[in-house]
Backbone as CSV, one residue per row, in Angstrom:
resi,resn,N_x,N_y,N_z,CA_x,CA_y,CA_z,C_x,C_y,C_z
1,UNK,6.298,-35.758,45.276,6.468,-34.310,45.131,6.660,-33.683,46.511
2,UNK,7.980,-33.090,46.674,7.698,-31.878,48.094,6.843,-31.172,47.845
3,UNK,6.608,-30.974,49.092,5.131,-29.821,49.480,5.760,-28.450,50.516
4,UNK,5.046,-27.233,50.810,5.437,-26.217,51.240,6.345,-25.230,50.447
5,UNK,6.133,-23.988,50.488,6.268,-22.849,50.028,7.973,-22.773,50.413
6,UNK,8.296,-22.694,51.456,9.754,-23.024,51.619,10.666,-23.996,50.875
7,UNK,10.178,-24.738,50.331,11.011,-25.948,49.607,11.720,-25.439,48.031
8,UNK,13.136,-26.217,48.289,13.835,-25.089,46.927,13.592,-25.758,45.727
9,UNK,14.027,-25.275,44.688,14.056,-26.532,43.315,15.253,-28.017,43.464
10,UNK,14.479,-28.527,43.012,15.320,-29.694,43.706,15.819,-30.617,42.032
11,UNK,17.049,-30.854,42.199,17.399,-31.761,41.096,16.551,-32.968,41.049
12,UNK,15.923,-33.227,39.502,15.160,-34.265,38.946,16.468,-35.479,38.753
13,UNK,15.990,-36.690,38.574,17.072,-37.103,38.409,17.647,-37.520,37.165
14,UNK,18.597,-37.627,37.304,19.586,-37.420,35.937,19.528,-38.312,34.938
15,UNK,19.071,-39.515,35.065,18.641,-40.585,33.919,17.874,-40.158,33.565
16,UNK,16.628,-39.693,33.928,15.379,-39.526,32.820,15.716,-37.865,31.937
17,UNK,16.632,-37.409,32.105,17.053,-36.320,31.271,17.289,-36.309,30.385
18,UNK,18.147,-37.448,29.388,19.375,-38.188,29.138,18.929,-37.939,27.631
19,UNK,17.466,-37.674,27.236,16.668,-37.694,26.105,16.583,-35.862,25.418
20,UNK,16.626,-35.378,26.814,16.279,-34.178,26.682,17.854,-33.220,25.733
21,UNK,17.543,-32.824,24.667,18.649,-31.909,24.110,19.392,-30.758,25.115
22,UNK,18.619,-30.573,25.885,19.308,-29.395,26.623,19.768,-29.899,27.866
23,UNK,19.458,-30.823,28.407,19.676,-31.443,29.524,20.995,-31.649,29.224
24,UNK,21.945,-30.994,28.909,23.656,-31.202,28.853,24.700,-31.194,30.147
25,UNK,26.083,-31.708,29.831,26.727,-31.840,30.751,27.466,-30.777,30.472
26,UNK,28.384,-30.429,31.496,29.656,-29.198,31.188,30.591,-29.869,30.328
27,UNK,31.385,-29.202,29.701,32.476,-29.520,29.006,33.699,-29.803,30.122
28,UNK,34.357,-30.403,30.726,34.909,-30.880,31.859,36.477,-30.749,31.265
29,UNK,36.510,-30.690,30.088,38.218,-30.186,29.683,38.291,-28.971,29.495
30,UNK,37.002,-28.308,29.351,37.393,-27.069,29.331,37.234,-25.721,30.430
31,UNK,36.807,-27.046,31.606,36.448,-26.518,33.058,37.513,-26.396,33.472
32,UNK,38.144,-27.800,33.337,39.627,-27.890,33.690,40.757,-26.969,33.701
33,UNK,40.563,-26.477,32.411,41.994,-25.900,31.541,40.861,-24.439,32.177
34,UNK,40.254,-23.831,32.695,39.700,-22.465,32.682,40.368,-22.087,34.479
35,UNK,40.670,-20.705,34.598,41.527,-20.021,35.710,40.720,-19.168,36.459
36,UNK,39.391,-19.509,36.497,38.647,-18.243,37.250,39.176,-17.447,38.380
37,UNK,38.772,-16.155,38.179,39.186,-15.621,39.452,38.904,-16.054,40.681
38,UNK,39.885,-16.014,42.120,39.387,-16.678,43.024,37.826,-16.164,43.547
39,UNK,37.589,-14.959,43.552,35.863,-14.480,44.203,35.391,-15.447,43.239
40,UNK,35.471,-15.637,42.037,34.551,-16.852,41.462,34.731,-18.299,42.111
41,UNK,35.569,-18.350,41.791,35.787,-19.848,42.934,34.936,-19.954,44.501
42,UNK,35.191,-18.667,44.758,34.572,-18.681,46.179,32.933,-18.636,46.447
43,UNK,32.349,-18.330,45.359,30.919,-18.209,45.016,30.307,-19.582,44.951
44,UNK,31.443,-20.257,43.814,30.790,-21.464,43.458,30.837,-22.499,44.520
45,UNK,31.630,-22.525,45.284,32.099,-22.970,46.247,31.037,-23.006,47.121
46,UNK,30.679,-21.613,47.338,28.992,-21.252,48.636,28.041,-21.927,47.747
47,UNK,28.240,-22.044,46.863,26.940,-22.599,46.604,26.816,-24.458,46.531
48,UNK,27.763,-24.924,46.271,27.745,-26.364,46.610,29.149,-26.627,45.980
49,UNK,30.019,-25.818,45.284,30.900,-26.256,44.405,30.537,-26.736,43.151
50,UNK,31.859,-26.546,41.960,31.717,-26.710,40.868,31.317,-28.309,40.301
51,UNK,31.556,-28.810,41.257,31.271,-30.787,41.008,30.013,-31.287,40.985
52,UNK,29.444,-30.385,42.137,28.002,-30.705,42.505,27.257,-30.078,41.247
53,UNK,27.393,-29.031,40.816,26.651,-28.385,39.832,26.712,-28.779,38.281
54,UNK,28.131,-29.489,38.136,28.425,-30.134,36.783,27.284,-31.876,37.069
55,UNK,27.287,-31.989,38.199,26.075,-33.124,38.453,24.850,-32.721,37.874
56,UNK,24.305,-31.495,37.386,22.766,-31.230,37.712,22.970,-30.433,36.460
57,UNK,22.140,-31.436,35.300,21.810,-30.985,33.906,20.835,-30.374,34.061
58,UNK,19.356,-30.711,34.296,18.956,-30.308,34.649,17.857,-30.177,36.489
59,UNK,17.444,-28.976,36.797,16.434,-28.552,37.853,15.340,-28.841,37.582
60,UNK,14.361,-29.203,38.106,12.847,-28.893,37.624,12.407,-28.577,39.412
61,UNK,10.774,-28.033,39.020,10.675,-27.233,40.126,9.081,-26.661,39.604
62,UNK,8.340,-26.605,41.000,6.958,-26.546,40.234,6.917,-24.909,41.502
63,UNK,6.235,-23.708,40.807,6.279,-22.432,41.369,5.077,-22.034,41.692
64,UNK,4.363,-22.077,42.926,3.164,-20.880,43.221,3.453,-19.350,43.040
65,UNK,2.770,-18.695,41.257,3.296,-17.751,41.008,2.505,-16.044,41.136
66,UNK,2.464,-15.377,41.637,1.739,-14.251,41.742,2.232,-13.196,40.729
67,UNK,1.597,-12.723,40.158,1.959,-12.265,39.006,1.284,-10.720,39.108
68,UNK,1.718,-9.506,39.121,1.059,-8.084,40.000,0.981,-7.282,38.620
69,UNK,-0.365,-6.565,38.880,-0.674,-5.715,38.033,-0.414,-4.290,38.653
70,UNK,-0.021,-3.342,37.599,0.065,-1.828,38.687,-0.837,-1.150,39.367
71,UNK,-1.868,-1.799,39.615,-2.465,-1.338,40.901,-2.214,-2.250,41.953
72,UNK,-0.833,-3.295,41.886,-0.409,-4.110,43.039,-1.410,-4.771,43.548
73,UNK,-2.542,-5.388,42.705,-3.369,-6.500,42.444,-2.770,-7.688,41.910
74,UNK,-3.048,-8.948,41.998,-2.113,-9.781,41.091,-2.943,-10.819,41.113
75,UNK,-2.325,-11.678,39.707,-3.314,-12.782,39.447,-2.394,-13.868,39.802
76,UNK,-3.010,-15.202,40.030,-2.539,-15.799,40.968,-2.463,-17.508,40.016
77,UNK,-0.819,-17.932,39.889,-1.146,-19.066,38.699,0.017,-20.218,39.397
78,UNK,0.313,-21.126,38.703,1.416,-22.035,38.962,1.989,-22.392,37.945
79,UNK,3.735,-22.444,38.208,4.254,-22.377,37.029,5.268,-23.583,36.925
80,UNK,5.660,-24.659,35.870,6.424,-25.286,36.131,7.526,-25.089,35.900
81,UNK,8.739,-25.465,36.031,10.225,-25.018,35.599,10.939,-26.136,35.233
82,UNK,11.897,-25.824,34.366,12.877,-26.728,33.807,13.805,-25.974,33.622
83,UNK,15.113,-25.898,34.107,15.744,-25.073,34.402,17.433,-26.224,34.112
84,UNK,17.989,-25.514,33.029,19.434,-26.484,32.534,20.484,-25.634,32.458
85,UNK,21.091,-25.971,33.463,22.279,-24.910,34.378,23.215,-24.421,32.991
86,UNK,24.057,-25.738,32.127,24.831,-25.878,31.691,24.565,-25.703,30.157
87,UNK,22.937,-25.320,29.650,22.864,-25.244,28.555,22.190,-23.686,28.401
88,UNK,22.516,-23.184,29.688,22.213,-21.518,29.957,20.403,-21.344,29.191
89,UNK,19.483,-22.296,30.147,18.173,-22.869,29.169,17.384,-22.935,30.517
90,UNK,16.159,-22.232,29.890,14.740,-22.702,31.176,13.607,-22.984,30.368
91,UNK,13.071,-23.618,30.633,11.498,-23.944,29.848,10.464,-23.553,31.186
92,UNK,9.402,-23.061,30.589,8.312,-22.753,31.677,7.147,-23.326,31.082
93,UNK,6.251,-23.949,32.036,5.036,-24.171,31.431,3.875,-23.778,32.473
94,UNK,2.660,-23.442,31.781,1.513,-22.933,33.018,0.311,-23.397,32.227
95,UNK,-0.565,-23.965,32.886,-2.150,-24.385,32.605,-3.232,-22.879,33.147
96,UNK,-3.322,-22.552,32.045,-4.613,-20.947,32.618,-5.822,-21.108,32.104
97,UNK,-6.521,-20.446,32.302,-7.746,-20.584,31.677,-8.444,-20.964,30.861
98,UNK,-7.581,-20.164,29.776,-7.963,-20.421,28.574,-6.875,-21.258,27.779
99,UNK,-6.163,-22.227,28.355,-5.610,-23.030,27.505,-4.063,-23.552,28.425
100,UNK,-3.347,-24.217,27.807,-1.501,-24.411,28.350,-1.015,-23.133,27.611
101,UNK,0.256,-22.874,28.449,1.073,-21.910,27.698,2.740,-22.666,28.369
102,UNK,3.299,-22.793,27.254,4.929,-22.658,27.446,5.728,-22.436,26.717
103,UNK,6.729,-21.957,27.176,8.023,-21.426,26.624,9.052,-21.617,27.495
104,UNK,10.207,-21.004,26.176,11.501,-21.462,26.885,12.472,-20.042,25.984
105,UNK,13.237,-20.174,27.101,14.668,-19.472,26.817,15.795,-20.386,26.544
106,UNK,16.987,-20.116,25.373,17.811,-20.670,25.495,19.040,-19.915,25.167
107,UNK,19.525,-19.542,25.607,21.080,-19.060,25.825,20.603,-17.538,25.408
108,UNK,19.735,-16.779,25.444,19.353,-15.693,25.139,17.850,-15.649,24.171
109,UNK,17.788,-16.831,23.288,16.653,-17.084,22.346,15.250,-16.940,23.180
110,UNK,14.483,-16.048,22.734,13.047,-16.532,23.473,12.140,-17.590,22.306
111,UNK,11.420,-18.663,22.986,10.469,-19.215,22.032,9.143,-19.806,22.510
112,UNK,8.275,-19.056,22.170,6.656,-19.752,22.436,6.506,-21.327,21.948
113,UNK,6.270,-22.100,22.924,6.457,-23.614,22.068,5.292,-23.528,22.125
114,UNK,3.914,-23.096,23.207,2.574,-23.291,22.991,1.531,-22.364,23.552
115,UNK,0.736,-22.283,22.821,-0.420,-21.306,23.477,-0.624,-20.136,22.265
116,UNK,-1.548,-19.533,22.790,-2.359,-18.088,21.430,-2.386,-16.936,22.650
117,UNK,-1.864,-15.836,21.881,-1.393,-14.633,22.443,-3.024,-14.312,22.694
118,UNK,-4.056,-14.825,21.528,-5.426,-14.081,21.740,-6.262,-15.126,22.996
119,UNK,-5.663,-15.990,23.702,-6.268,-16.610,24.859,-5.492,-16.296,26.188
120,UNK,-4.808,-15.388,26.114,-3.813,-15.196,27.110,-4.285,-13.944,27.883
121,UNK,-4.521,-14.529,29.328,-4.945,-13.690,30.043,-4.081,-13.030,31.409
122,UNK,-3.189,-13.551,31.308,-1.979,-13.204,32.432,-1.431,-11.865,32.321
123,UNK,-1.532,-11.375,33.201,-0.566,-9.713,33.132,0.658,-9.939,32.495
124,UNK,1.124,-11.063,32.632,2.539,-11.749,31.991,2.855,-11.419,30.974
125,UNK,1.807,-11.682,30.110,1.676,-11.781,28.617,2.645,-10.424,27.984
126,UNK,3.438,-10.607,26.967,4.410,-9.653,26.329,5.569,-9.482,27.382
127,UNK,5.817,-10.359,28.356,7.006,-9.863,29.279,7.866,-11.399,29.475
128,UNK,7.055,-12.488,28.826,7.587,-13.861,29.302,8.960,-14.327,29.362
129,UNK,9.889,-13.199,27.982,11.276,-13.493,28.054,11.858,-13.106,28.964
130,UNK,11.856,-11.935,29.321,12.133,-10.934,30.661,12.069,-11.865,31.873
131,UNK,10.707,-12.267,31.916,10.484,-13.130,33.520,11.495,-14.204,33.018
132,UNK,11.450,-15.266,32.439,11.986,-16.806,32.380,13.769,-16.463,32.210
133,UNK,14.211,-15.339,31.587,15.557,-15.420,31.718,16.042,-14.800,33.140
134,UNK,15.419,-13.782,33.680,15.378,-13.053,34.791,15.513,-14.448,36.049
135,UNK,14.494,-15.202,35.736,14.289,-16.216,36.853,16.138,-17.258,36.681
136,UNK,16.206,-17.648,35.485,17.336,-18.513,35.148,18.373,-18.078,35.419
137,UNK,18.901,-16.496,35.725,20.214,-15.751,35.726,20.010,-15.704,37.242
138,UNK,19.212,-15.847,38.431,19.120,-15.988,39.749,19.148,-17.215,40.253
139,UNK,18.680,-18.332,39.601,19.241,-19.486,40.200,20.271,-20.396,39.364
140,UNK,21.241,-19.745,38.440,21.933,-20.283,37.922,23.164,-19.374,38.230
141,UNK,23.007,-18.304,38.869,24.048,-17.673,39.132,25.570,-18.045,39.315
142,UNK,25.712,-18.926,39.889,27.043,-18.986,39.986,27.742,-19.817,39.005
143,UNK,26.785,-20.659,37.769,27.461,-20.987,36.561,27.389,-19.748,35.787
144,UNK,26.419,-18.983,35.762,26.655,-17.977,34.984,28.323,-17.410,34.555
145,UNK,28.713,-17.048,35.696,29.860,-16.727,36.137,30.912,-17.246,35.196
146,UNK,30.785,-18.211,34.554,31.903,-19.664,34.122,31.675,-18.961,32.352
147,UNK,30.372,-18.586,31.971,30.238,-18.669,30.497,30.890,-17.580,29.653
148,UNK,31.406,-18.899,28.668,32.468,-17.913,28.001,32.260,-16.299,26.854
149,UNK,32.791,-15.416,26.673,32.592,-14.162,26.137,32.088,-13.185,27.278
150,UNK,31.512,-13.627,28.211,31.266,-12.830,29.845,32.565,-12.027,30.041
151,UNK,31.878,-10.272,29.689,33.271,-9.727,31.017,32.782,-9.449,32.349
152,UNK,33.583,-9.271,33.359,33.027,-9.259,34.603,34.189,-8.297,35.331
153,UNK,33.502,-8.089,35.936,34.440,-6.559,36.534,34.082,-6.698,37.811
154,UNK,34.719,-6.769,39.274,34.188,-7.001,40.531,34.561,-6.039,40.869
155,UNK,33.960,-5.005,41.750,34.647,-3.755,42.424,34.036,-4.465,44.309
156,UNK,35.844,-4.178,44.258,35.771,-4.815,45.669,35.147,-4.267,47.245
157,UNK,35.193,-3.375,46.724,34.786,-1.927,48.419,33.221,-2.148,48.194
158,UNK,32.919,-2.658,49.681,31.781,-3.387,50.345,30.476,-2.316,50.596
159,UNK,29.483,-2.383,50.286,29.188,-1.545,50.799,27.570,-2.011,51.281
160,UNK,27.057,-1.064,52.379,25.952,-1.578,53.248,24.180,-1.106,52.452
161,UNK,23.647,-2.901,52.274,21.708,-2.093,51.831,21.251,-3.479,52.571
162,UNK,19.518,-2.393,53.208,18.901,-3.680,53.995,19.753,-4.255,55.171
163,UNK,20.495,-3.861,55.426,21.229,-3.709,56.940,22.362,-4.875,56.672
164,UNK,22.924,-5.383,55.266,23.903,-6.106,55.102,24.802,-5.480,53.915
165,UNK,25.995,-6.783,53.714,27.226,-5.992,53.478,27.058,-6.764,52.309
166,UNK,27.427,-5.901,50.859,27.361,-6.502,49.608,29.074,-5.723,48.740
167,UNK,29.183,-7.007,47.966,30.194,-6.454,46.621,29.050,-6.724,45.183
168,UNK,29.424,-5.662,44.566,29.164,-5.197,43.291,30.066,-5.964,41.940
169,UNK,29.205,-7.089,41.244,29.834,-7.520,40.151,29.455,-7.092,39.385
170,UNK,29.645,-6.357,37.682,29.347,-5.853,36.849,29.572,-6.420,35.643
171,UNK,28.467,-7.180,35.094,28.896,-8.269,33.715,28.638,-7.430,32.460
172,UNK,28.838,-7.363,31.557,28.835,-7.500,30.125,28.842,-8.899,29.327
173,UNK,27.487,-9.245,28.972,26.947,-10.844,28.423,27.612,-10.445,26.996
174,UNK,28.078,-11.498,26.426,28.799,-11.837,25.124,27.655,-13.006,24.628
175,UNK,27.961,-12.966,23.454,27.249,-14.240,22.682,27.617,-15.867,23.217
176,UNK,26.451,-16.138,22.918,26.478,-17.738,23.746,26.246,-18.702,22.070
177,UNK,25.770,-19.674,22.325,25.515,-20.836,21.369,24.229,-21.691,21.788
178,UNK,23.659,-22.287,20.385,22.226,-22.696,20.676,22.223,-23.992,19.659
179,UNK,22.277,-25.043,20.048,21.968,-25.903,18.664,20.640,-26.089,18.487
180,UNK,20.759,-26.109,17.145,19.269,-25.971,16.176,19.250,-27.117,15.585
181,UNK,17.785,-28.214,15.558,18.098,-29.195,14.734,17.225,-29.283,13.582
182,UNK,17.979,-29.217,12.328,17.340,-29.146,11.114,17.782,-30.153,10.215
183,UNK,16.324,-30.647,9.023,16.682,-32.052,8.674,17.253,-33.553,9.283
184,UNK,17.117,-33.282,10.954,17.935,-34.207,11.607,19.601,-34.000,11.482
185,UNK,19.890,-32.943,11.224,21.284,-32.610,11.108,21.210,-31.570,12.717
186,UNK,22.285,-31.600,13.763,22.355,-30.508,14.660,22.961,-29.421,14.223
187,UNK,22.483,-28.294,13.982,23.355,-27.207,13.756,23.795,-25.997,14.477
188,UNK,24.791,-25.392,15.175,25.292,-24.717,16.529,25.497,-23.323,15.858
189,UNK,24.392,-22.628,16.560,24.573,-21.227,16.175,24.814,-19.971,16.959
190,UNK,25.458,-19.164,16.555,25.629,-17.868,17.824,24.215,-17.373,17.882
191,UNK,23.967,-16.884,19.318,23.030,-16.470,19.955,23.231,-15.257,20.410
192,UNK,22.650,-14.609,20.522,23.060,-13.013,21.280,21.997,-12.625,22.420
193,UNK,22.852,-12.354,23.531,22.109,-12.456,24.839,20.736,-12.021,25.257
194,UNK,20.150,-12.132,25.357,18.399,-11.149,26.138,18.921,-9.959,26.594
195,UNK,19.869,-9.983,27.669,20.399,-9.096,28.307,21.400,-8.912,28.082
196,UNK,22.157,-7.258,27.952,23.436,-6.720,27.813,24.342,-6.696,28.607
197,UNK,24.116,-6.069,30.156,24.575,-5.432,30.805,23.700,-6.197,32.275
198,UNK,24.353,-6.580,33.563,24.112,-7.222,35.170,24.986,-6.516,35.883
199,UNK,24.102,-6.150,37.110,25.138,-5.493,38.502,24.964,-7.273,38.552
200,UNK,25.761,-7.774,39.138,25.402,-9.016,40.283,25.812,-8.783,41.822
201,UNK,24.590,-9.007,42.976,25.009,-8.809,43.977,25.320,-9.706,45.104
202,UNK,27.241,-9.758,45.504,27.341,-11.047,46.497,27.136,-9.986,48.166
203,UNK,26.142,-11.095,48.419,26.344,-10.853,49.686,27.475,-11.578,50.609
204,UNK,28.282,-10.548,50.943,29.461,-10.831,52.003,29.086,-11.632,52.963
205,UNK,28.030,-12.084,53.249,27.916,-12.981,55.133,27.596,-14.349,54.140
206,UNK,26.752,-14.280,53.157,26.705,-15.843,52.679,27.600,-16.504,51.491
207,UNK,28.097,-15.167,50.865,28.955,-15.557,49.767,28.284,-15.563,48.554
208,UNK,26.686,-15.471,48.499,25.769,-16.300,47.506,25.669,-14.917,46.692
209,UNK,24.926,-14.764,45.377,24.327,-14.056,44.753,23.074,-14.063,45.263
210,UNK,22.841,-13.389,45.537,21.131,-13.270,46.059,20.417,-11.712,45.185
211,UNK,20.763,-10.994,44.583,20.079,-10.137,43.585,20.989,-10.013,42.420
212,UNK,20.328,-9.915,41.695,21.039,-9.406,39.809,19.920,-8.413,39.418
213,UNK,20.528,-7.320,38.928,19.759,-6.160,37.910,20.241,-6.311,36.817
214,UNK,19.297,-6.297,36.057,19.796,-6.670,34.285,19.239,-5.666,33.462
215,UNK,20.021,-5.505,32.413,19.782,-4.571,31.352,19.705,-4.935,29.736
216,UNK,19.031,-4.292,29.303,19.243,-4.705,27.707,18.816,-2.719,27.135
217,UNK,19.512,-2.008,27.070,19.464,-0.305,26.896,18.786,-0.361,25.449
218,UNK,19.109,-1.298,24.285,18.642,-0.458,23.242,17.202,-1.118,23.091
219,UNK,16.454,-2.193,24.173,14.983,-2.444,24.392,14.244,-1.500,25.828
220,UNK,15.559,-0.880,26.274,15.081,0.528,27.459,14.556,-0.944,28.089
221,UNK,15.228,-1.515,28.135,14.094,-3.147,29.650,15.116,-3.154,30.266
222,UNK,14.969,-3.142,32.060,15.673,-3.578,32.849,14.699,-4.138,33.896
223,UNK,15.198,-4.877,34.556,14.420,-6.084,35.906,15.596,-6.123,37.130
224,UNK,15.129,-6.398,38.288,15.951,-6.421,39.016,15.207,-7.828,39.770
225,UNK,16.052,-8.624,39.992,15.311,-10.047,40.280,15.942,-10.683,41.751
226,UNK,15.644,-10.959,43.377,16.159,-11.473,43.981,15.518,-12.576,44.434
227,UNK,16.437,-13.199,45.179,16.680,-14.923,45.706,16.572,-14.830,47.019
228,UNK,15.686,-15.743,47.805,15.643,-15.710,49.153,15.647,-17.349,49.561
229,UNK,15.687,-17.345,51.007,15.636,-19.040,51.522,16.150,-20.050,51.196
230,UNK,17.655,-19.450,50.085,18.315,-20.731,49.887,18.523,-22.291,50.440
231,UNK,17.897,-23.161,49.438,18.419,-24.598,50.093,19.484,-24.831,50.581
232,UNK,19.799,-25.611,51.643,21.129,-26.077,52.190,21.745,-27.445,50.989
233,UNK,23.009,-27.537,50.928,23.850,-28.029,50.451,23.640,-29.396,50.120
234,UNK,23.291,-29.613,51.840,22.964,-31.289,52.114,21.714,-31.864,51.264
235,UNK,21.030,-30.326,50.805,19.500,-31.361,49.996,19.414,-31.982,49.042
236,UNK,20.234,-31.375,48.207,20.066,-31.914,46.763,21.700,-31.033,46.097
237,UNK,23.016,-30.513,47.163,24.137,-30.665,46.781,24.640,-29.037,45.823
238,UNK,23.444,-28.504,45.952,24.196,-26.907,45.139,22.755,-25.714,46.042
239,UNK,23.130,-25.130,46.102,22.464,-24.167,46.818,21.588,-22.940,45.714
240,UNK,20.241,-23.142,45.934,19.331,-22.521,44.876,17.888,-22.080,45.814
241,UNK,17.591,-20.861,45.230,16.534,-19.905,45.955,15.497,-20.462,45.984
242,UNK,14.733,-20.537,47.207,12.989,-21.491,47.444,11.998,-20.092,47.173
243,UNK,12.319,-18.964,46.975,11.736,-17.915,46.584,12.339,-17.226,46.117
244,UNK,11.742,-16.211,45.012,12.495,-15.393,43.565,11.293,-14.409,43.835
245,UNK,11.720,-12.960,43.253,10.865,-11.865,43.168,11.809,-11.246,42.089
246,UNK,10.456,-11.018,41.130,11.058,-10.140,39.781,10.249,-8.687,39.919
247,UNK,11.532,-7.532,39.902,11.222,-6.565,40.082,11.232,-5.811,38.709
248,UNK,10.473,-4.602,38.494,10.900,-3.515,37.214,11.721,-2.942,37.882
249,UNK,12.439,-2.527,37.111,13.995,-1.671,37.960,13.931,-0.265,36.746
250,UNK,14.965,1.082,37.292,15.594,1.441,36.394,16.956,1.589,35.971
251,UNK,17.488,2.484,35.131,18.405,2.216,34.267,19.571,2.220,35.827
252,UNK,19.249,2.896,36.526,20.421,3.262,37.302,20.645,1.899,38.679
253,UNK,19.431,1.146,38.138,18.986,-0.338,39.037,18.600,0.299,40.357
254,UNK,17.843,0.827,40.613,16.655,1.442,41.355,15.625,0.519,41.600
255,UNK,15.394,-0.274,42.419,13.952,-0.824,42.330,12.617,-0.343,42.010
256,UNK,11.824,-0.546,41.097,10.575,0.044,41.324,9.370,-1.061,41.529
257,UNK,8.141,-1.565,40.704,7.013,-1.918,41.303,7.718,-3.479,40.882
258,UNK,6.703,-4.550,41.684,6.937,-5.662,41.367,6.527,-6.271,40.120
259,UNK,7.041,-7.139,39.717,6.103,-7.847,38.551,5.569,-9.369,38.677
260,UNK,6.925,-10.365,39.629,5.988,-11.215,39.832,6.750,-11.886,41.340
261,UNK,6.108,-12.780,41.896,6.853,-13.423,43.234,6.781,-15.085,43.139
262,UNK,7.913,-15.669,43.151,7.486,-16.784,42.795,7.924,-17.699,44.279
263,UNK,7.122,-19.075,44.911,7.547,-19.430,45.586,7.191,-21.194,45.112
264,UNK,8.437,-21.533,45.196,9.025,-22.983,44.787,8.180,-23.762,46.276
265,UNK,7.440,-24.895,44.976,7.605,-26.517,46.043,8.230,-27.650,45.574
266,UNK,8.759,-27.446,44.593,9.669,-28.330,44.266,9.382,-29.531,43.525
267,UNK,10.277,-30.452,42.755,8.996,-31.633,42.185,9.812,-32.624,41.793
């Protein structure tokens, strides 16, 4: 296991995945035959390129997580991650007090696989979809980009926050797909996103996404979630945040109080 607070999520390796349903590969004919715009190309590119990332079914990644209450007190837990670029999927798991708790997101689906809402003592508690997709749309960012029914609107004129130079991407999430397995039969169903509506923000000096504000208007929920200390290329071949901070935002993507800070050691 890496050790230190700096260390990013690091690809598990790819044989022992091989079992896992979500642990999927890209569709590679239909990567092929797809024309992204070049700023997309150029994203994926900063981040390790599209080859390296069709390598990595799934991430795993173990998180020292601080989790803030609004008096900017916070309780203090560790979280594990499973994180599957290509099946738009994170699983989280945490050992607390009073018991395990995990869940997972998948292509928009939230699902409690374990734990009792009446042993749950985390400020977390009632926000878990919010955090785990929030976390997955920041370090999956630049596949995001690729999934199909996504509109995306880039407005090109640069403009300056925090003393750097950013462009403004503006998504509209479309329905994704989830296979369900029933009777031992797989069955592939439309999914409809967590979130409606993403600014995504590239920063001009690295190329990377390093913040997304997300919306879902008719649950009035928005988060604004950023990425810091990106891994280099050479570590493990795609470039992904060694620290994440999930913010409450508002409608107009305003930052307001924190909700949680997570810092990766990797596993």
């Amino acid at each position: 296991m890496l050790t230190g607070c700096s260390r990013p999520v690091v690809r598990s390796p790819q044989a022992d995945s091989s079992a896992d349903p979500l642990a999927v590969s890209p569709d590679r004919e239909a990567l092929a035959r797809a024309v992204p715009p070049d700023y997309v190309m150029s994203i994926l590119n900063a981040s390790g390129g599209i080859s390296a990332w069709a390598e990595n079914r799934r991430l795993r990644a173990v998180g020292v997580v601080k989790i803030y209450r609004p008096d900017n007190s916070f309780y203090l837990t560790e979280h594990d991650f499973e994180v599957y670029p290509w099946s738009n999927a994170v699983r989280i798991t945490a050992s607390e007090p009073r018991g395990k708790f995990a869940w997972k997101m998948v292509a928009g689906r939230y699902e409690m696989l374990e734990g009792s809402t009446g042993a749950d003592v985390s400020p977390l508690a009632g926000l878990y979809a919010a955090y785990a997709d929030a976390f997955l749309q920041i370090v999956t960012a630049p596949v995001r980009l690729l999934d199909q029914g996504n509109q995306l609107h880039r407005e090109p004129v640069p403009f300056r926050m925090n003393g750097q130079w950013y462009e403004r991407i503006e998504v509209k999430f479309g329905p994704g797909t989830v296979a369900v397995e029933r009777a031992g039969q797989t069955d592939v169903q439309t999914s409809q996103p967590y979130w409606t509506d993403a600014v995504l923000f590239l920063n001009r000096a690295s190329s990377l996404i390093d913040m997304v504000w997300l919306s879902n208007v008719s649950r009035q929920e928005y988060v604004t979630v950023r990425g810091y200390n990106y891994s280099d290329v050479e570590s493990i071949g795609i470039r992904v945040p060694s620290k994440v901070e999930i913010f409450r935002a508002r409608p107009d993507s305003t930052v307001q109080d924190r909700l949680a800070q997570i810092d990766i050691r990797g596993k």
